[in-house]
VOBA-1610 file (N, C-alpha, C; in pm, whole numbers, padded with zeros to 5 digits, always signed):
BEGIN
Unk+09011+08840+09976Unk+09117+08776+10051Unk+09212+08880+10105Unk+09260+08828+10241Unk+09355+08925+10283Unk+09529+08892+10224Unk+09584+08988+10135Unk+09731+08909+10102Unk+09830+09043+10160Unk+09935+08970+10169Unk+10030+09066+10229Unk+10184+09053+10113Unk+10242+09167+10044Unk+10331+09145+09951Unk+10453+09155+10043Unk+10548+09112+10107Unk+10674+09135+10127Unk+10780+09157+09972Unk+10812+09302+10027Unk+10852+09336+09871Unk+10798+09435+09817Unk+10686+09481+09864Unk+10588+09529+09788Unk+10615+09675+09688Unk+10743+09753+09759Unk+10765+09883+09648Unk+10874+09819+09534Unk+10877+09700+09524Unk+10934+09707+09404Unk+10894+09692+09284Unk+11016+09601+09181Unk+10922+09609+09040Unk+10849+09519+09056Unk+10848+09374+09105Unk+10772+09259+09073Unk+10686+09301+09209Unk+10714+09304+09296Unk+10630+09310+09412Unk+10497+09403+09406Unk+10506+09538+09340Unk+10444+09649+09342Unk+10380+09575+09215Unk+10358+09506+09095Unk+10321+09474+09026Unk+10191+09387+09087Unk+10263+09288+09144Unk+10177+09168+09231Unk+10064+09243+09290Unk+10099+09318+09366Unk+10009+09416+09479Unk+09917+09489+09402Unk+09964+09577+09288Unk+09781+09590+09206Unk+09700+09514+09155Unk+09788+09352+09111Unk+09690+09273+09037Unk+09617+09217+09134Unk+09641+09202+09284Unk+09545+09141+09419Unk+09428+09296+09428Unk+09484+09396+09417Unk+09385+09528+09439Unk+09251+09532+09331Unk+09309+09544+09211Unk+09238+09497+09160Unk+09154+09397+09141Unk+09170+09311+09159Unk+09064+09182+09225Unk+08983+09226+09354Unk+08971+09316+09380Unk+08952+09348+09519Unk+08989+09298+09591Unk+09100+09227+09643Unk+09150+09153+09786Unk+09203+09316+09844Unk+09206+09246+10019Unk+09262+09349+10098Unk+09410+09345+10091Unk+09511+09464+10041Unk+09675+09418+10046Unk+09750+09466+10143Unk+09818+09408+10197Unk+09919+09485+10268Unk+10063+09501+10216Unk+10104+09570+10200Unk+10262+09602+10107Unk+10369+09599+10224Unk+10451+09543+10245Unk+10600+09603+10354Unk+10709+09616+10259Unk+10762+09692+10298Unk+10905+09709+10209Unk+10992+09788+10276Unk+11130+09768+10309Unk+11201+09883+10397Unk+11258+09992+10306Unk+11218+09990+10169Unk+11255+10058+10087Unk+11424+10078+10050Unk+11526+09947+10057Unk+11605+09956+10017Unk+11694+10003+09880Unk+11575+09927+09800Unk+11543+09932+09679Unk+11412+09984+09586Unk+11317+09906+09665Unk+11177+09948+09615Unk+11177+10138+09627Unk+11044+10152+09554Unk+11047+10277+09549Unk+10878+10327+09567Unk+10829+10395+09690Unk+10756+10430+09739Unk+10585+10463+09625Unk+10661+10510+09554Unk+10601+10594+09405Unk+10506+10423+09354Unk+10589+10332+09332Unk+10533+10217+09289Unk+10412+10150+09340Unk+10374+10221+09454Unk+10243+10168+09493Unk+10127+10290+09486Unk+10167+10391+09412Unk+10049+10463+09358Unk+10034+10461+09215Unk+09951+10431+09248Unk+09839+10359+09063Unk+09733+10473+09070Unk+09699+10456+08900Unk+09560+10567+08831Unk+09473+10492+08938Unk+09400+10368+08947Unk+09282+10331+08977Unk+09295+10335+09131Unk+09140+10390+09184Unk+09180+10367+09366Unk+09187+10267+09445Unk+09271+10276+09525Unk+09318+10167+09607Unk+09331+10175+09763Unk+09178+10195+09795Unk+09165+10233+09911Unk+09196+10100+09986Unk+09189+09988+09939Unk+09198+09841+10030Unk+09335+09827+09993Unk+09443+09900+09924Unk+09592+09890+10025Unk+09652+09980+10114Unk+09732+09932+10198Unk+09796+09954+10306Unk+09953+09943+10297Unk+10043+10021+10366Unk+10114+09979+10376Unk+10233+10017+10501Unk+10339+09901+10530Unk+10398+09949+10635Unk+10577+09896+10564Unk+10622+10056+10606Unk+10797+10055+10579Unk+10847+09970+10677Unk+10933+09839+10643Unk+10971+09733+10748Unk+11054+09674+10705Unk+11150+09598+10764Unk+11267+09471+10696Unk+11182+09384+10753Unk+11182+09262+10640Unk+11128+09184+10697Unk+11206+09067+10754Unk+11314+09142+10785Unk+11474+09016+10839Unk+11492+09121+10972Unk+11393+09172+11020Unk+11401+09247+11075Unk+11336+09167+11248Unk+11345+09256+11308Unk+11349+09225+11459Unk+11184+09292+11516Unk+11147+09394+11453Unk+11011+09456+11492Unk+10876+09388+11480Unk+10823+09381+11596Unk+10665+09363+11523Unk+10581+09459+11448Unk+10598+09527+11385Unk+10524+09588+11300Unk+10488+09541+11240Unk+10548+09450+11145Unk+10406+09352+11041Unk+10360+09227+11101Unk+10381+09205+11235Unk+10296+09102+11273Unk+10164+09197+11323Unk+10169+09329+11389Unk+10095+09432+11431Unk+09980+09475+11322Unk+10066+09493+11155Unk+09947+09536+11067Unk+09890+09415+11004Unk+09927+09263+10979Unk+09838+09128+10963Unk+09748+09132+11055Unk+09748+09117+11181Unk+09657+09166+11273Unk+09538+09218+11278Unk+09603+09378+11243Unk+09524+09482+11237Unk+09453+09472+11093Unk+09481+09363+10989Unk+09406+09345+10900Unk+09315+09217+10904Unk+09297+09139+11010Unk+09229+09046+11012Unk+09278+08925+10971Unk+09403+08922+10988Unk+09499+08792+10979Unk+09546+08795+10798Unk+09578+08682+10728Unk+09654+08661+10581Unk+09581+08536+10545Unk+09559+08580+10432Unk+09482+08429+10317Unk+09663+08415+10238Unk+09695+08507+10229Unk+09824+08446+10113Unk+09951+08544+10153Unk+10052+08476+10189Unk+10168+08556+10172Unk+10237+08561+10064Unk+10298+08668+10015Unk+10380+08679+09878Unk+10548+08725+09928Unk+10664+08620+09942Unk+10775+08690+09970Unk+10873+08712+09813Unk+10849+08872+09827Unk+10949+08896+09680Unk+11051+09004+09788Unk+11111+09028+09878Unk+11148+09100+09953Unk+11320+09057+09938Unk+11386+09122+09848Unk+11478+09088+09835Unk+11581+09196+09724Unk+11707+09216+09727Unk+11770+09261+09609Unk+11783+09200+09552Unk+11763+09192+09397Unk+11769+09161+09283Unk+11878+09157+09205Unk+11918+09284+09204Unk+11967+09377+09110Unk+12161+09278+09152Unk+12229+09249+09076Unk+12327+09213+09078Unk+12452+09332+09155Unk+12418+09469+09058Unk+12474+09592+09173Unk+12440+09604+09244Unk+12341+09599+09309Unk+12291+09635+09439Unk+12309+09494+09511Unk+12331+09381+09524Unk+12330+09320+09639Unk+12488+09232+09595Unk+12572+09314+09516Unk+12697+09318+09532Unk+12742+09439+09616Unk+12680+09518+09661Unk+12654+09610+09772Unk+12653+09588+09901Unk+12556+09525+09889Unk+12469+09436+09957Unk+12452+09330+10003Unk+12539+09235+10027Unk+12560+09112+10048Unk+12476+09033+10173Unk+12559+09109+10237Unk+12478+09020+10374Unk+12338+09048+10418Unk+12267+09195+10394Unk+12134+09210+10383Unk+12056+09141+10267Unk+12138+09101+10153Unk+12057+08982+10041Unk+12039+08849+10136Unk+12109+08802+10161Unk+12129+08682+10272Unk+12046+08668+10348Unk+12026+08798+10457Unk+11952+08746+10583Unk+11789+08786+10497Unk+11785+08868+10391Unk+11643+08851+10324Unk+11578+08762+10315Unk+11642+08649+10232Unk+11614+08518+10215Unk+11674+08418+10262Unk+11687+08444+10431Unk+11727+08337+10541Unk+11617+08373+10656Unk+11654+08504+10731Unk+11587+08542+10807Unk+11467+08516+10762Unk+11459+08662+10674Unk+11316+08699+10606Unk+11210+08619+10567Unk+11269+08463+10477Unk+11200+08405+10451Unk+11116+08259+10593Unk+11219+08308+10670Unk+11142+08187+10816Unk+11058+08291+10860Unk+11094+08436+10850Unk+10948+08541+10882Unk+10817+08471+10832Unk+10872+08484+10675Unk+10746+08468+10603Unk+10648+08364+10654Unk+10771+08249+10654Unk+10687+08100+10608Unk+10614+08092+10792Unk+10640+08139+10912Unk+10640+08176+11022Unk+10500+08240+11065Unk+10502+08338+10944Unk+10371+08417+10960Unk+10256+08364+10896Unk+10282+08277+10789Unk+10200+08249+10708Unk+10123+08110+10793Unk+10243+08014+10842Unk+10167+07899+10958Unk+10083+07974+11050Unk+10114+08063+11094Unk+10043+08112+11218Unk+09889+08204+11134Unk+09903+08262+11028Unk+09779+08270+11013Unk+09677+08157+10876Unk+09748+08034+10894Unk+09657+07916+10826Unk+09728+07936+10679Unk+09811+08062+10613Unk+09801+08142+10505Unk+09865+08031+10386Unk+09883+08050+10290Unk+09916+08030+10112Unk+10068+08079+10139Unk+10151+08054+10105Unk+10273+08122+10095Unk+10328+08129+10001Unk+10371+08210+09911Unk+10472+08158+09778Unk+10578+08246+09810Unk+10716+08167+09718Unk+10810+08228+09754Unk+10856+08290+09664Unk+10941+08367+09556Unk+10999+08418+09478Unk+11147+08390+09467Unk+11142+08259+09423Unk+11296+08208+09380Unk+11357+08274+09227Unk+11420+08226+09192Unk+11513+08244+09082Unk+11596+08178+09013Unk+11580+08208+08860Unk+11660+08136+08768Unk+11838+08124+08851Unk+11873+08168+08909Unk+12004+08193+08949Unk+12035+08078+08999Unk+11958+08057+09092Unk+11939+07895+09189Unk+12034+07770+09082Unk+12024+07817+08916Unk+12091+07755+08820Unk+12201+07721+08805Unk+12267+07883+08827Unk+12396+07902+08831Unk+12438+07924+08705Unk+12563+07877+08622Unk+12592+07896+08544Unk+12588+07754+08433Unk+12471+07726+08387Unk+12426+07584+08398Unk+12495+07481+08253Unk+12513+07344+08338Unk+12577+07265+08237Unk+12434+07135+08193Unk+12280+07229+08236Unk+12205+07165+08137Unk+12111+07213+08073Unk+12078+07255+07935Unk+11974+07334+07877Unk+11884+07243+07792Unk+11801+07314+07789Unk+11716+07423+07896Unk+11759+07365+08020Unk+11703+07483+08120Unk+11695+07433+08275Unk+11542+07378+08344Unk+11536+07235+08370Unk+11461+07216+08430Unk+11432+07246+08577Unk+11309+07172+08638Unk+11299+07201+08794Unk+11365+07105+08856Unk+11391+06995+08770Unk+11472+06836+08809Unk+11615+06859+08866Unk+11685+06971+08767Unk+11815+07049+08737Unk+11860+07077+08880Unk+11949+07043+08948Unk+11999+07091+09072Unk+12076+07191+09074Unk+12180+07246+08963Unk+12272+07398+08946Unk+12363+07338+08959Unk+12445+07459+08928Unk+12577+07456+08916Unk+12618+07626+08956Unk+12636+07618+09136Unk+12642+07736+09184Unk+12765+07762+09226Unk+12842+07888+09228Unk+12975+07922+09286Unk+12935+07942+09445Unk+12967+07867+09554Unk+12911+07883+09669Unk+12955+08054+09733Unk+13071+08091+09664Unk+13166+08193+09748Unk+13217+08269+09643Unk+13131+08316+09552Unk+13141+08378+09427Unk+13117+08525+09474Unk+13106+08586+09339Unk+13055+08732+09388Unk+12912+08785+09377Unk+12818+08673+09329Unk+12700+08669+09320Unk+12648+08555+09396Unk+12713+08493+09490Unk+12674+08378+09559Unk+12614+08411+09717Unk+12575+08568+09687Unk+12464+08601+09832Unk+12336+08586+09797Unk+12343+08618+09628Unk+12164+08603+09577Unk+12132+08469+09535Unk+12217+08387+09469Unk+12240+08257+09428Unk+12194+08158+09548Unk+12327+08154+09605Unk+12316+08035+09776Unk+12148+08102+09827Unk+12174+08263+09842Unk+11997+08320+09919Unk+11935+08273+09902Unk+11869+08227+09711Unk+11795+08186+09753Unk+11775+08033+09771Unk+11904+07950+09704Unk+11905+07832+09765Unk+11872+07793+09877Unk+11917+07893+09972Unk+11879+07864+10138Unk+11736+07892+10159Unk+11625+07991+10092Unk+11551+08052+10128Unk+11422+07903+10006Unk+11479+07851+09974Unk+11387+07754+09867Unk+11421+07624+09971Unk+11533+07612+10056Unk+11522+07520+10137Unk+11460+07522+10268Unk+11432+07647+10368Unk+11344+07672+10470Unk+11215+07667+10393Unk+11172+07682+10262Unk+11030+07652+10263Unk+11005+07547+10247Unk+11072+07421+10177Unk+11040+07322+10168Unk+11032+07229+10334Unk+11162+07321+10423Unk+11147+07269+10576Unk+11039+07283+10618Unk+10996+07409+10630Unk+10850+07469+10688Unk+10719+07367+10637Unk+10702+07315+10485Unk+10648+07241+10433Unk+10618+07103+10470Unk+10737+07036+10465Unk+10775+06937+10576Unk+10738+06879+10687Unk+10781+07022+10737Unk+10731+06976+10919Unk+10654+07098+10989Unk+10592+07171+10927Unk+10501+07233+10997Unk+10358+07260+10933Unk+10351+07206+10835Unk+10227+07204+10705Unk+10207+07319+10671Unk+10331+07418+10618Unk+10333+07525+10490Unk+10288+07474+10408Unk+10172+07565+10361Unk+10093+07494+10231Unk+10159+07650+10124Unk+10278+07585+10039Unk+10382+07666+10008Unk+10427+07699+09839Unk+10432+07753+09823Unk+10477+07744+09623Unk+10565+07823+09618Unk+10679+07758+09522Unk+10815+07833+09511Unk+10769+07899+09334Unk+10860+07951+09310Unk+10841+08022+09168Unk+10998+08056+09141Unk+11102+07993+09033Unk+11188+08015+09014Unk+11147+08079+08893Unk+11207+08242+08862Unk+11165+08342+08775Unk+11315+08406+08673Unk+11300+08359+08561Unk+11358+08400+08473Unk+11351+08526+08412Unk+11417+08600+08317Unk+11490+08744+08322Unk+11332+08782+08295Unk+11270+08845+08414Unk+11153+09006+08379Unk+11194+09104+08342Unk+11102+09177+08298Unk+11135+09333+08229Unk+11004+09370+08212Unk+10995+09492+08219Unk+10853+09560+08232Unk+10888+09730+08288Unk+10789+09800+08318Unk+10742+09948+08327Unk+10825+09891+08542Unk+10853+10006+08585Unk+10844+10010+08732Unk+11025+09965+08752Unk+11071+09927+08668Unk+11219+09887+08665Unk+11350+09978+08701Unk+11392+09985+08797Unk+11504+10122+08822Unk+11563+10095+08748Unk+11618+10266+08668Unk+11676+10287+08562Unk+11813+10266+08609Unk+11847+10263+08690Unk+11992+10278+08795Unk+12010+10114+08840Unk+11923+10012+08786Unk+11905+09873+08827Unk+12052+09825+08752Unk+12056+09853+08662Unk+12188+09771+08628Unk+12198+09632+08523Unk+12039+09580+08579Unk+12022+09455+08479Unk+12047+09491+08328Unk+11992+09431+08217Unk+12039+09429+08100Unk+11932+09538+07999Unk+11857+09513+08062Unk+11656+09556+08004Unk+11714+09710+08091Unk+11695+09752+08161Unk+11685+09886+08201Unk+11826+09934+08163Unk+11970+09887+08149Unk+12042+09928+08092Unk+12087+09993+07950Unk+12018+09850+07870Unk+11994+09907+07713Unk+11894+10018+07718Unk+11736+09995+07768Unk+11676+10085+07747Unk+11674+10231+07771Unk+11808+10298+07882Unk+11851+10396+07923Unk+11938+10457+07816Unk+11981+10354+07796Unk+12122+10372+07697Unk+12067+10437+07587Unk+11966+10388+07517Unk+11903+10417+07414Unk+11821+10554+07409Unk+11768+10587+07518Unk+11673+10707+07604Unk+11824+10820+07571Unk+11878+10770+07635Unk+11984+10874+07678Unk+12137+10917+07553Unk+12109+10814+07405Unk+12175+10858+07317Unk+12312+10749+07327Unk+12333+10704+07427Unk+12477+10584+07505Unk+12450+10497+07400Unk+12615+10420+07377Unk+12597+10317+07318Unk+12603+10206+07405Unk+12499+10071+07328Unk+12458+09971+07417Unk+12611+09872+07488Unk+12620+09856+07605Unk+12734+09807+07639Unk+12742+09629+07617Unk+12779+09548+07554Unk+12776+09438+07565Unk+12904+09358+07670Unk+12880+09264+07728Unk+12970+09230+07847Unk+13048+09108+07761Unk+13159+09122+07756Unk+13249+08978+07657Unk+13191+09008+07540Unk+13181+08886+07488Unk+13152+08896+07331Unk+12996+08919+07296Unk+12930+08905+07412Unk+12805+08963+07360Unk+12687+08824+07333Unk+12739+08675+07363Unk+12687+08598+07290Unk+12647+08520+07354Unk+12644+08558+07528Unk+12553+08460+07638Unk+12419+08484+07566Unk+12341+08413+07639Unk+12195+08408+07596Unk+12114+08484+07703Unk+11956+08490+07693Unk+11915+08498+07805Unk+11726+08468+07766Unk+11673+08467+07835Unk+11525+08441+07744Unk+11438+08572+07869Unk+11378+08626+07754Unk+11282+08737+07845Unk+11212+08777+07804Unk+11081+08777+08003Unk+10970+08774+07971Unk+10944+08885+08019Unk+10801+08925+07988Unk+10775+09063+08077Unk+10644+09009+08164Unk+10621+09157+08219Unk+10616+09104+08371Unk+10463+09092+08366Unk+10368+09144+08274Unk+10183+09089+08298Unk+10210+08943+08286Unk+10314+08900+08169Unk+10304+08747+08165Unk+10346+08691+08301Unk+10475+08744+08356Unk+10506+08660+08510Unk+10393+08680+08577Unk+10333+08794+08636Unk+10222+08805+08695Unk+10069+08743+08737Unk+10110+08696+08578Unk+09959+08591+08524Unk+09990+08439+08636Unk+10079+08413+08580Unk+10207+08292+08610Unk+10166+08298+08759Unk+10244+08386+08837Unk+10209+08348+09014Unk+10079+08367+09021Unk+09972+08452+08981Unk+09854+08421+09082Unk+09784+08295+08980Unk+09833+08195+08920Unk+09791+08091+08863Unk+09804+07994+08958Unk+09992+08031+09016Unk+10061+07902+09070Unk+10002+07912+09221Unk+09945+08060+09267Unk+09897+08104+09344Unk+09770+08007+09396Unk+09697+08028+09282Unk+09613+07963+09328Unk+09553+07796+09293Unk+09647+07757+09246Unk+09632+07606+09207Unk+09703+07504+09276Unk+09585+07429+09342Unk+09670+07314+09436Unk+09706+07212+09426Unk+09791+07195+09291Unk+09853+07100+09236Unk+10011+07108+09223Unk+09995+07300+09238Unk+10154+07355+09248Unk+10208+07382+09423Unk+10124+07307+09477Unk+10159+07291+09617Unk+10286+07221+09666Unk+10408+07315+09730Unk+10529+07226+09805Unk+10621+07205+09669Unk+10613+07311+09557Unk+10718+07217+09452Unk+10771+07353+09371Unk+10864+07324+09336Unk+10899+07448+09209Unk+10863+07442+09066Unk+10801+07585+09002Unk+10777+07589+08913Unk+10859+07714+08826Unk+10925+07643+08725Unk+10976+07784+08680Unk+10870+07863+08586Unk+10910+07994+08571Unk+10825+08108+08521Unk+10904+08183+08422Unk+10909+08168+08299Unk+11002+08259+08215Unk+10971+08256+08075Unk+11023+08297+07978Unk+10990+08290+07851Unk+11079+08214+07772Unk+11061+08078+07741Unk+11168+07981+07658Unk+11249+08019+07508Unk+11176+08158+07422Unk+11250+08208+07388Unk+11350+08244+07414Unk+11495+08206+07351Unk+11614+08230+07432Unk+11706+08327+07322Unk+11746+08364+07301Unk+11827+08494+07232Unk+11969+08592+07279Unk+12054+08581+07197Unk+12166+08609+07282Unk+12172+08795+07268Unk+12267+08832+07366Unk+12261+08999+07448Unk+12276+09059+07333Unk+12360+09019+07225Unk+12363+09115+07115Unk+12255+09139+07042Unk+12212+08953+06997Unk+12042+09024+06903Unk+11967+09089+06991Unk+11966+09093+07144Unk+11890+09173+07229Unk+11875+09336+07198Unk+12041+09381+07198Unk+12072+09496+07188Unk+12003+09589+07038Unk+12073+09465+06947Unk+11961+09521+06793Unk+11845+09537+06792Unk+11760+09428+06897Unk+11632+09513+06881Unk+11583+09595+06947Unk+11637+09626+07079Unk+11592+09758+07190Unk+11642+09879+07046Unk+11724+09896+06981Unk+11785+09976+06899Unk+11664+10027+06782Unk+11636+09890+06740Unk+11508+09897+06619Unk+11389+09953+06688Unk+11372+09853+06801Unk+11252+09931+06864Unk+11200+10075+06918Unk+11316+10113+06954Unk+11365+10274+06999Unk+11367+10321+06851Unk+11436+10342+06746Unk+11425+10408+06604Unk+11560+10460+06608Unk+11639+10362+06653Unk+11810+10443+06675Unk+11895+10342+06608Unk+11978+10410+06566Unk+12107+10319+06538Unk+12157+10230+06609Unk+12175+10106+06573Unk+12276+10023+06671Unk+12382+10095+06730Unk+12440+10109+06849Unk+12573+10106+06861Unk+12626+10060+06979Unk+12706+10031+06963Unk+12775+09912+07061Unk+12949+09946+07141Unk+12936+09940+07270Unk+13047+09949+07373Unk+13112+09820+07400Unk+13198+09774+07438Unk+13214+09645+07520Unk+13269+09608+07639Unk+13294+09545+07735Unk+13322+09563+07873Unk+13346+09392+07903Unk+13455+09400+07996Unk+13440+09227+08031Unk+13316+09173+08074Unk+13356+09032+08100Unk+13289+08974+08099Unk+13225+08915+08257Unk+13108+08953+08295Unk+13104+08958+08445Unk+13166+08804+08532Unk+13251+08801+08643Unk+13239+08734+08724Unk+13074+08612+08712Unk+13137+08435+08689Unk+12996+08415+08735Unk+12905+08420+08662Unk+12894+08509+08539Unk+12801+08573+08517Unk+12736+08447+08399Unk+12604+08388+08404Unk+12605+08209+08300Unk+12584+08289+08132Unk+12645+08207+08131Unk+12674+08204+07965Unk+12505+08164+07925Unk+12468+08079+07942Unk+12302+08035+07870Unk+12210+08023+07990Unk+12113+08078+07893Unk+11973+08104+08051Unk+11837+08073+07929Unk+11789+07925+08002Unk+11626+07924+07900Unk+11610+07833+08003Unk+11444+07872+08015Unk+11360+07806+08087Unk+11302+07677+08003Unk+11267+07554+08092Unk+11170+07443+08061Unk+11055+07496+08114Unk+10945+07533+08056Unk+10851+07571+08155Unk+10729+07471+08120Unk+10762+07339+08093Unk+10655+07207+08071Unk+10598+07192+08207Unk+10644+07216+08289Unk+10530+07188+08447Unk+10505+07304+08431Unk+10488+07394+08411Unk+10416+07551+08415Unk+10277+07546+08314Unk+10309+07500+08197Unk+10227+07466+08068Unk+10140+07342+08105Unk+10151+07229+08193Unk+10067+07143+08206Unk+10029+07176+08315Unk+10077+07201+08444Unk+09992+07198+08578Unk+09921+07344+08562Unk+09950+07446+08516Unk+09850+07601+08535Unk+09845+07641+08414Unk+09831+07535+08269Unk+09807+07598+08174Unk+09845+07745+08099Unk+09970+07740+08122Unk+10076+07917+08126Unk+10188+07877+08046Unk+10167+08013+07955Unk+10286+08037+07886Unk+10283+08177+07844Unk+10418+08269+07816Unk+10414+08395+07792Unk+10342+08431+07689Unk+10285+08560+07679Unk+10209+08594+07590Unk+10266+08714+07479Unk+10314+08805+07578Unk+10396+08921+07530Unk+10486+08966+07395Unk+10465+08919+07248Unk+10592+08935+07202Unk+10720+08993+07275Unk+10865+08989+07239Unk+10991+09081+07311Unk+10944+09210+07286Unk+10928+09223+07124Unk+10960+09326+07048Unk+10792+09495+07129Unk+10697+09407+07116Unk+10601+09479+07213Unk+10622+09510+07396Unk+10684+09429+07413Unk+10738+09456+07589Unk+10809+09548+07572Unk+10912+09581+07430Unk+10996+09654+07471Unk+10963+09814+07454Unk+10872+09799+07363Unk+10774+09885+07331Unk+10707+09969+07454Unk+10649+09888+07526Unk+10604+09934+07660Unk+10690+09992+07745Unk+10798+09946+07752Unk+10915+09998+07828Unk+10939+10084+07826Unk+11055+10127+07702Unk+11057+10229+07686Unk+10961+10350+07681Unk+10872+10335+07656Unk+10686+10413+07680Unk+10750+10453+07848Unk+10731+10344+07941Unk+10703+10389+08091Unk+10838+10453+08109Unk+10953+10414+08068Unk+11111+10428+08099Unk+11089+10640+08047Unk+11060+10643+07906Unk+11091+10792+07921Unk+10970+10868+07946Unk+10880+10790+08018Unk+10745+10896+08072Unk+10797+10912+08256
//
């Protein structure tokens, strides 16, 4: 199959893109490299059937309508083309936005025109700071429209509502994926999230910073398990036109987090503290019962072994 990753030098994107290589599909990667990082799409095994082209895909150029093309059109689009990272698209605001405004009528745009699969890469955020746990797909949020995280939040609200438009009324044959906290190897150490923070911290001798009291929650998965998850939802046409969340229902708050990146590393606890972010939700756990009945998925990973791995890729 021909798939094309929008996104593709990052962590989840560049992930996606070897597990299609490996299968042998043909890939095409775009990424304007805001964030992503070039390095992420060279792997041990060869990968002569990917490609790739540096591009925004909120962008104005034909260049990736030029290399779909030049690859014989798209069986599946993948849009993960977006900042993530809470520092960076507090940076970043209005390029988070037109990512998943523009970017995503690119996608869903390109994908009608070549017959293609589309999935989108939503997010637990879409939640907000939620007044129902777990969070279902039923769950509508509880979002700050004009917050300081409400370019990635509303983004992708807006960007989960052009696909369901496209769906609608132009027969996007479409799958959303709202994705709860990943962590895995490929993660910028300079990301800021919680997982590459502790695990630096720990690398680097720092004590772990906890934000407030330390006692939001968060549930996390790593990323072969998300991975498994989309090319499931990928390819099953039962998860057609609907959201499915993707995360690990283990839920655990930042401090027992911090004790075990600590145990796991062979270091002493030690602990900083810092307010408490803007916005930032107090409890984060996935329902992932439509994930478990319609594609038969659930994480596999212990924490305590992900973190294991991490740190492995983090100080190699």
């Amino acid at each position: 199959m021909n798939v094309v990753v929008a996104g593709a030098a990052g962590f989840l994107g560049s992930h996606l893109a070897q597990a299609y290589a490996r299968r042998g599909d043909t890939v095409l990667g775009i990424d304007n490299l805001s964030s992503g990082l070039r390095r992420n799409l060279t792997w041990d095994e060869p990968s002569a059937n990917v490609s790739f082209v540096e591009a925004d895909i909120s962008g104005n150029d034909d260049a990736i309508e030029r290399a779909v093309d030049a690859m014989g059109g798209a069986d599946i689009v993948l849009h993960f083309a977006s900042l993530a990272s809470p520092s960076l698209y507090a940076l970043h605001p209005i390029e988070t936005l037109r990512a998943n405004s523009v970017g995503t009528e690119r996608c869903c745009a390109l994908a009608v025109r070549h017959n293609a699969r589309l999935l989108y890469a939503s997010t637990s955020e879409i939640y907000g700071d939620p007044l129902e746990h777990p969070q279902a797909e039923s769950y509508w949020g509880n979002v700050n429209p004009i917050g300081p995280r409400s370019c990635y939040d509303e983004g992708k609200r807006f960007g989960e509502a052009m696909v369901a438009a496209y769906a609608g009324t132009r027969g996007l044959d479409a799958r959303i994926v709202r994705i709860f906290n990943t962590y895995g190897p490929r993660m910028r150490r300079d990301d800021g999230r919680v997982v590459p923070e502790f695990v630096s911290a720990v690398l680097e001798g720092r004590p772990l910073t906890l934000r407030g009291d330390g006692l939001q929650t968060r549930s996390f998965c790593y990323v072969d398990d998300l991975v498994d998850g989309i090319l499931r939802t990928v390819e099953n046409e039962g998860a057609r036109n609907m959201p499915i969340n993707l995360g690990n229902p283990a839920e655990i708050t930042i401090r027992e987090f911090a004790a075990i990146v600590s145990e796991v590393a062979g270091v002493e606890l030690k602990l900083a503290f810092a307010d408490h972010l803007i916005d930032d939700p107090l409890r984060r756990r996935p329902d992932i019962s439509r994930a478990r009945e319609l594609l038969g998925w659930s994480p596999k990973v212990d924490l305590r072994e992900g973190i294991r791995r991490t740190l492995a890729a983090f100080s190699s």
